[in-house]
N, C-alpha and C positions, 0 to 999 in steps of 0.2 A: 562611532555608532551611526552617523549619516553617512558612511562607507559601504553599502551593501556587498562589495567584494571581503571585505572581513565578516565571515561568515560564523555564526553562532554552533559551532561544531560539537563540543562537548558542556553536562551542566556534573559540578561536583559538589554533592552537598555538603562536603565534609570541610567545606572552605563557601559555601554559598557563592560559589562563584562561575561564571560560564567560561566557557576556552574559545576564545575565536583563531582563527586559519586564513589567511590570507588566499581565498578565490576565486580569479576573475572570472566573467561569465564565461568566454571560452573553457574552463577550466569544467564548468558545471558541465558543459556541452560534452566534453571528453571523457568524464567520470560513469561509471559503469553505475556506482551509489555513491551518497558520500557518507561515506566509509576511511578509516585509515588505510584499508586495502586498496581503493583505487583512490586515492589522492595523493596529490605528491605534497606527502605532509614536510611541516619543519617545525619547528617548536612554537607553542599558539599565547597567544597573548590570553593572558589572564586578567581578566575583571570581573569586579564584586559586583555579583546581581544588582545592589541598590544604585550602583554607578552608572553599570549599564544602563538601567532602563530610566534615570532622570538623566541621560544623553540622547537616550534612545526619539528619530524622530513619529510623526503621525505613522502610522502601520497602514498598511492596502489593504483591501480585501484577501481576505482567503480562504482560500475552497479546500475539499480535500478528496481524494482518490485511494479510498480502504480495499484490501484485496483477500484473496486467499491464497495468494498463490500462483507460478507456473498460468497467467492470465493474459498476462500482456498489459500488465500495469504500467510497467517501465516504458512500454510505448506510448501509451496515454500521458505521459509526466512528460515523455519528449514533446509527445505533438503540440505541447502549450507552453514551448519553451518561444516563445515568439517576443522579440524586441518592441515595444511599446503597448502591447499587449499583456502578455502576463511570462512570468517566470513558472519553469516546473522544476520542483524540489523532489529529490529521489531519493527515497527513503533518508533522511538525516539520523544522525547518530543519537543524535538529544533526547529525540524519544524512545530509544532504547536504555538510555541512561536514568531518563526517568519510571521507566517500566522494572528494571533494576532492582534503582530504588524502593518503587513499591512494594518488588515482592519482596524483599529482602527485610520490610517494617523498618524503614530507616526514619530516625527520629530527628529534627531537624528544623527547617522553613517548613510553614503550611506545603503543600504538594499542590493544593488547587492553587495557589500565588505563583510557585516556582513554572506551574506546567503555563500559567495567563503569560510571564513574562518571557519566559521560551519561543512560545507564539507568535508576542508581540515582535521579540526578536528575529525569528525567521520572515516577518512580514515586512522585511526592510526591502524596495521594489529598487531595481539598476538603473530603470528610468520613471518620471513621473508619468502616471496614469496604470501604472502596469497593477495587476492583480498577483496573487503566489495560488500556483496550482500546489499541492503538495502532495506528495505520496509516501507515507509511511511504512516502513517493516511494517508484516503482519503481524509481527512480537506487538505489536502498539491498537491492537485490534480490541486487546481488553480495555484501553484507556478513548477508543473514538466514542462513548456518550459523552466524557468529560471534556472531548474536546471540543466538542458540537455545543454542549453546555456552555461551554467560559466564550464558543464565538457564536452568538445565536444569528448573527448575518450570512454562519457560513453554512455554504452546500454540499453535499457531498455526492461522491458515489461508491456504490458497492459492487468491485469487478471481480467474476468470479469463472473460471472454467468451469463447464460441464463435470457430473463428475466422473464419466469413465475416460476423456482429456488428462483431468487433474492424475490419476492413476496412471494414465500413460506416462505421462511427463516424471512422474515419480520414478518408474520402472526402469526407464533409461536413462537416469540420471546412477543408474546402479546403487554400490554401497554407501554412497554419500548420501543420496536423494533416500534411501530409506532411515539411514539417521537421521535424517534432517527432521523427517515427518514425527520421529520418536522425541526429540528433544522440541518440537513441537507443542505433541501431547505434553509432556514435561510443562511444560508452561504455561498451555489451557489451564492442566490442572492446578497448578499456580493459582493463576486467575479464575479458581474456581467459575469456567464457564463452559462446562461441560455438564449437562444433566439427560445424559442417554439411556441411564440405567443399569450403568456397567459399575462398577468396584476399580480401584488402583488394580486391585491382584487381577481383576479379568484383561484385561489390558497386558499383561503379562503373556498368556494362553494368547495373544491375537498373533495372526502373521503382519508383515510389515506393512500390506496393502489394507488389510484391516483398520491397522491405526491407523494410515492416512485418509482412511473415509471417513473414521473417526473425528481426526481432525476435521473435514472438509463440512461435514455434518453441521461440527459445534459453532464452526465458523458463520455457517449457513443458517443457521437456527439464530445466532446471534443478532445480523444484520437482518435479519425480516420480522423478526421482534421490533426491532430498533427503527427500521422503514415502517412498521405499522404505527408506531408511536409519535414519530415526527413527519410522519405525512412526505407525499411523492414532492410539496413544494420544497422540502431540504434532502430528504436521501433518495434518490431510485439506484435500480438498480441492473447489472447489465452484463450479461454471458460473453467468453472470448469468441465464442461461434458467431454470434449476433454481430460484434464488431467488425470479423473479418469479411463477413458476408455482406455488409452495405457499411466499410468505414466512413464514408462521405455523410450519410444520416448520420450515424453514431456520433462526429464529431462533432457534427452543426447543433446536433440534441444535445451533445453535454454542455458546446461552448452556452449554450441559451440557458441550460439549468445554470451554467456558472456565471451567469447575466455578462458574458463577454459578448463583441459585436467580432463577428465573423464574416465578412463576406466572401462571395463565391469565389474569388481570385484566391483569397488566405485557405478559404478550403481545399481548393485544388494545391497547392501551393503546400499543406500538410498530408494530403492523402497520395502524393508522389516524392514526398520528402523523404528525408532518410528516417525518419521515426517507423515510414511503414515500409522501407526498402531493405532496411540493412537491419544486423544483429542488433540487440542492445547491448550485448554484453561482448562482443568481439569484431564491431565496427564492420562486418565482412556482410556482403550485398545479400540479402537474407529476405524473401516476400511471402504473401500468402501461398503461394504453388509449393514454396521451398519448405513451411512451415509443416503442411499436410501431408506431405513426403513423410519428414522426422513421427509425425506420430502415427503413421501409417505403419513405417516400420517397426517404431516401439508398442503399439498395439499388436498386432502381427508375431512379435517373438513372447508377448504374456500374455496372448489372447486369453488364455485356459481360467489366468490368475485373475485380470483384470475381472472378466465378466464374472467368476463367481464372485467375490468382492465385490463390485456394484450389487449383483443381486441381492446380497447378504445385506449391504448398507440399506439400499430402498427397506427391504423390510425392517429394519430399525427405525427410518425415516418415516414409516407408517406408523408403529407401534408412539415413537415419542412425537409425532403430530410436526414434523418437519416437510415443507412444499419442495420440492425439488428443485421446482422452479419459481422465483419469488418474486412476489406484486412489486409495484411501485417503477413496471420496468423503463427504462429508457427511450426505449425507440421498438414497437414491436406489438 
């Protein structure tokens, strides 16, 4: 448990017990999420929650990084993967295990106990002094009040594409990218957090860029709810446009919202690093010029679909009192 490369990978209620994975930070670095799809898993040591956490040492701070999506989150989790400074956690599996569990009514440990010692568990730092960035699946988007709740030290932020971006991104990701967004919804409506005004059966009748504004709406309605209620000093919030157009600000702004000390050598030092150079997901030399291109194109071949879809959303976004663009922002 004062191993931070045994990492708290899976939580199983059905044995109260969490699955750890052996790590290293190199390991974090190379990992696309941790995921059993990009980890090179082997069989995880299991231990009983109560074991764990009376081994478990003092926990660091930790912030968190909620999204919607198709944002450029995953480069935000990198850029604060920095040695003596703070670790970034990309999406973990844990809170998909416990979001699961929620919807599923699994009876068992308290869930606000099991989700504080989950936390405590991912807050175990490589070296001393370091803080834990953390970025979680948007699957875990219905569970960020509770998590803000059980860490009231911690800050977050809310990173979101534009959304005829987020539609691009979707369009060209073809037939996966529009399942993705349906089993999405699937899951809002799970987490009963969706109040647009639509029906389960209307949602039916939508085409696939529908639901995804859908989605992007509920998401967006959620976290500016949530930023009006805990104030710009714990959540703001921040567009992938805004990021790539002055990353140097953006970064210095979150590092300050996440009370990290950043000076201008570390900023330069992130904002030419591979977090904003290369892929996140296939390591290959990847910038803002290369990024613009991609949705140039995928706007460009569903011009016709995207733009009515936005239009159609905005007018929903009026009717249920949703800002497009939401307070509390970052840098802007």
């Amino acid at each position: 448990m004062r191993d931070a490369r045994w990492f708290a990978h899976r939580y199983d209620p059905g044995q109260d017990a969490f699955h750890f994975l052996p790590v290293p930070r190199a390991e974090h670095a190379r990992a696309t999420f941790l995921t059993d799809e990009y980890l090179q898993v082997g069989a995880p040591v299991v231990v009983r929650r109560a074991d764990a956490i009376a081994a478990c040492p003092q926990p660091a701070p930790i912030h968190f990084v909620f999204h919607s999506a198709f944002c450029l989150s995953t480069l935000v989790a990198r850029a604060f993967d920095r040695p003596g400074l703070a670790m970034g956690l990309k999406e973990p599996t844990i809170f998909n295990d416990l979001v699961g569990w929620r919807r599923r009514g699994g009876q068992g440990p308290d869930m606000a106990e099991v989700t504080n010692d989950a936390l405590t568990l991912l807050a175990r730092p490589f070296q001393a002094g370091e803080a834990i960035v953390v970025k979680p699946s948007n699957i875990a988007n219905g569970i960020a009040p509770a998590l803000l709740a059980l860490r009231p030290d911690a800050r977050a932020l809310f990173l979101y594409a534009p959304l005829r971006t987020y539609l691009a991104s979707v369009a060209k990701k073809g037939m996966w990218g529009r399942l993705w967004v349906r089993t999405l919804l699937l899951g809002l409506l799970d987490d009963r957090t969706i109040d647009l005004g639509f029906s389960p059966r209307d949602h039916l009748g939508q085409t696939d860029l529908q639901v995804a504004a859908v989605g992007w709406l509920a998401q967006h309605a959620q976290f500016g709810a949530l930023a009006t209620r805990l104030g710009p000093g714990r959540l703001r919030t921040l567009d992938s446009e805004t990021l790539l157009a002055d990353p140097r600000a953006a970064i210095a702004a979150l590092a300050a919202h996440f009370d990290l000390e950043v000076d201008d050598t570390a900023l330069d030092e992130i904002v030419t690093g591979p977090a904003f150079t290369s892929h996140s997901k296939f390591g290959t030399r990847f910038d803002a010029a290369a990024r613009a291109g991609e949705y140039r194109e995928a706007t460009a071949m569903h011009a016709d679909e995207i733009e009515k879809v936005a239009i159609w959303a905005e007018a929903v976004a009026v009717t249920a009192g949703i800002s497009m663009k939401l307070d509390a922002a970052l840098i802007g």
